[in-house]
Every structure is written in structure tokens, then in C-alpha cells.
Backbone as CSV, one residue per row, in Angstrom:
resi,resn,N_x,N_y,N_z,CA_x,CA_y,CA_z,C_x,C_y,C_z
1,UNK,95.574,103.500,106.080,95.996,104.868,105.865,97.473,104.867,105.474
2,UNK,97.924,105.652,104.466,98.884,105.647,103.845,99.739,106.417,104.708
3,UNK,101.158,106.554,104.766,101.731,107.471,104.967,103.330,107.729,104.702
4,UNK,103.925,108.696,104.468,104.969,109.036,104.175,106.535,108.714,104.718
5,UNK,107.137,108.076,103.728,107.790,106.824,104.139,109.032,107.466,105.383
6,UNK,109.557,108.985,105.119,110.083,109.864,106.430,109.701,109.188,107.833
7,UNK,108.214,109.607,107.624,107.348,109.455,109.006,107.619,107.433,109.365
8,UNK,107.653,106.660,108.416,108.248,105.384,108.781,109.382,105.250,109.128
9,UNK,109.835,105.808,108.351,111.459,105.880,108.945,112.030,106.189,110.263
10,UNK,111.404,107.370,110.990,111.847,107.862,111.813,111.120,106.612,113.021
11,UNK,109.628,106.587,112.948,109.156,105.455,113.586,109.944,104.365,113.912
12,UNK,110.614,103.935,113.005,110.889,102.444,112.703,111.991,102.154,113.470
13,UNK,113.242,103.718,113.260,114.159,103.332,113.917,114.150,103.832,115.273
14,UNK,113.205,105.069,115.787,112.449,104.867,117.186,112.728,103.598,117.619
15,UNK,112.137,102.270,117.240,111.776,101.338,117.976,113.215,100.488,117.216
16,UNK,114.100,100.349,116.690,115.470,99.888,117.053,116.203,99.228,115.747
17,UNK,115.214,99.680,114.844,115.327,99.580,113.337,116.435,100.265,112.581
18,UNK,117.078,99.802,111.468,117.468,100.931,110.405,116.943,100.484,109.000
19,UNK,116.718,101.629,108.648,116.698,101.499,106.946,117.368,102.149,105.912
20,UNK,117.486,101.476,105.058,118.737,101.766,104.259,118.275,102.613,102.907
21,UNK,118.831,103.455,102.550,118.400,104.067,100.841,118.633,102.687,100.251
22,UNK,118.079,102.879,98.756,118.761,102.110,97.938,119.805,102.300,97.191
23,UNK,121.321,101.211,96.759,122.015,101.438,96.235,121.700,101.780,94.559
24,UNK,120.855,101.346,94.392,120.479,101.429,93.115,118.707,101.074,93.142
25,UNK,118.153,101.557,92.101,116.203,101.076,91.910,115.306,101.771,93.476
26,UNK,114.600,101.628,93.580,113.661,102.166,94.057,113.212,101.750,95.206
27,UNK,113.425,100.535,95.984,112.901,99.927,97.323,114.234,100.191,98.413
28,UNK,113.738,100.411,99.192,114.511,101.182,100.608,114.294,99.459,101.589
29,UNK,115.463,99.726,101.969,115.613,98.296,103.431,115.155,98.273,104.860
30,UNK,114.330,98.088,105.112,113.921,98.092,106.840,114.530,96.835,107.297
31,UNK,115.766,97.098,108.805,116.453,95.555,108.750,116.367,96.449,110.685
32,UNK,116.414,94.824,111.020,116.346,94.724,112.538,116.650,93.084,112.578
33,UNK,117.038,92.765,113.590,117.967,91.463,114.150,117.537,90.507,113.157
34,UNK,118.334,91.023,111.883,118.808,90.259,111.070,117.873,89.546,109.839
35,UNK,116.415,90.211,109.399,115.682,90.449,109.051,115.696,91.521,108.588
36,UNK,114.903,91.770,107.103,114.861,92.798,106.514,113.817,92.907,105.238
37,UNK,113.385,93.874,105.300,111.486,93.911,104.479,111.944,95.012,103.362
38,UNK,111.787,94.683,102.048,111.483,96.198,101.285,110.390,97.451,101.369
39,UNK,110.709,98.672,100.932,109.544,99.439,101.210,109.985,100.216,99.557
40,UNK,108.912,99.813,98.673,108.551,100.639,97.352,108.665,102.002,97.814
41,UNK,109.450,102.544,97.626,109.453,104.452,97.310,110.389,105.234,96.392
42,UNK,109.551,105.255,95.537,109.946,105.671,94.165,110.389,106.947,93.410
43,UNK,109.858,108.201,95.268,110.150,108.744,94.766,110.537,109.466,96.490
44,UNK,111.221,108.799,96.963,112.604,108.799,97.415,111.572,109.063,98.875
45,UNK,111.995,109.979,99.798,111.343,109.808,101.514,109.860,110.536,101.239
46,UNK,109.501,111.548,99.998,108.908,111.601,99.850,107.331,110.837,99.333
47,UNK,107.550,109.669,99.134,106.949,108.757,98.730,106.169,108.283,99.122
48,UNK,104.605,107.885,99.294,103.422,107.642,100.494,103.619,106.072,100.098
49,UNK,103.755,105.398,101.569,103.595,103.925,101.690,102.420,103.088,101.919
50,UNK,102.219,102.922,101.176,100.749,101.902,101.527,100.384,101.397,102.889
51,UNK,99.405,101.106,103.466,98.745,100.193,103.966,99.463,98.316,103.716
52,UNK,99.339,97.584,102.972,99.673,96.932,102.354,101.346,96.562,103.031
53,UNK,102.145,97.681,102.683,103.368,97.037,103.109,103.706,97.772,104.694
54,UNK,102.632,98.590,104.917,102.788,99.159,106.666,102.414,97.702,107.384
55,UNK,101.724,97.422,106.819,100.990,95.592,107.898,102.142,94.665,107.780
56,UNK,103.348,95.154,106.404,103.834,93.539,106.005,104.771,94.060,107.262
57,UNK,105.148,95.669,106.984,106.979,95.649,107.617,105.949,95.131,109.047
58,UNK,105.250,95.535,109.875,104.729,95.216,111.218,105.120,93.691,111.670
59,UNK,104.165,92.961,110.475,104.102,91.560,110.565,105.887,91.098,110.865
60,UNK,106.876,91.390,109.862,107.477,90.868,109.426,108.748,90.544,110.557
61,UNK,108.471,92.231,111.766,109.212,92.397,112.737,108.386,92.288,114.014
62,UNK,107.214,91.591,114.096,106.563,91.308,114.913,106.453,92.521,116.189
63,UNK,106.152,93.519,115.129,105.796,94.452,115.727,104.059,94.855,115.810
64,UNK,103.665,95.599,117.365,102.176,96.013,117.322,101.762,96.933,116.055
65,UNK,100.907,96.526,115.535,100.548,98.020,114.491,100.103,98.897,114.693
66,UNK,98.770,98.850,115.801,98.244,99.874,116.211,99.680,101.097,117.337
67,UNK,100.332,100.189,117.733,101.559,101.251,117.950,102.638,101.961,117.119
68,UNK,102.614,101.150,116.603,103.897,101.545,115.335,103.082,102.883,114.688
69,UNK,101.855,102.752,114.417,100.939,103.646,113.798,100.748,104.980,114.550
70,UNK,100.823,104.644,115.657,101.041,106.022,117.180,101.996,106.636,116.904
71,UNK,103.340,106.170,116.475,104.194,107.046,116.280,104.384,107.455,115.134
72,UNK,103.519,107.562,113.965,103.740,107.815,113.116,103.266,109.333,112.716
């Protein structure tokens, strides 16, 4: 289930995250202890995020999904 990259955002840094606009182009920064994942949104917080990169940012910060997904 897709969802709206706001609703990640706010999630993400809930749990101790920040993410960054982009300085330039279209992918936004999810960074936590020193690690950091792109998120395609193209058309800015409005933008629905895949499935696809909801599993990667999870994976990537070894975070639960089925929780991360609770707060979303």
C-alpha cells in the first residue's frame, strides 16, 4: 500500500529520523545514525511512495514494517 510521502515523513522522524528536501532533482533523504535511503517524490510531500521503497527505507534502518506502517 502506497502512501503519501508527509505521512512518511512525519512517521519516520516519530521514530528518530530526519529527512531532508532536495537541494536540487526530485529524491528527498531519510538519514538516521549515519545512514541514509532516497525516497522518489516528484512531486514534492505530495507525492505517493511506493511499497517498493516503504520495505527498502524499513530494511535499510532496520526498522519493523508492520510498525512503521501503524504510524502511518
Amino acid at each position: 500500500m502506497a502512501a503519501p510521502l508527509r505521512d512518511i515523513v512525519r512517521a519516520f522522524e516519530a521514530m528518530g529520523g530526519v529527512v531532508e528536501s532536495p537541494k536540487k532533482g526530485s529524491h528527498w533523504k531519510a538519514k538516521m545514525g549515519g545512514k541514509s535511503y532516497p525516497l522518489p517524490a516528484h512531486n514534492g510531500e505530495r507525492s505517493e511512495i511506493r511499497d517498493l521503497y516503504i520495505k527498502g527505507l524499513c530494511r535499510c534502518f532496520d526498522i519493523d514494517e508492520s510498525e512503521f506502517r501503524k504510524k502511518l
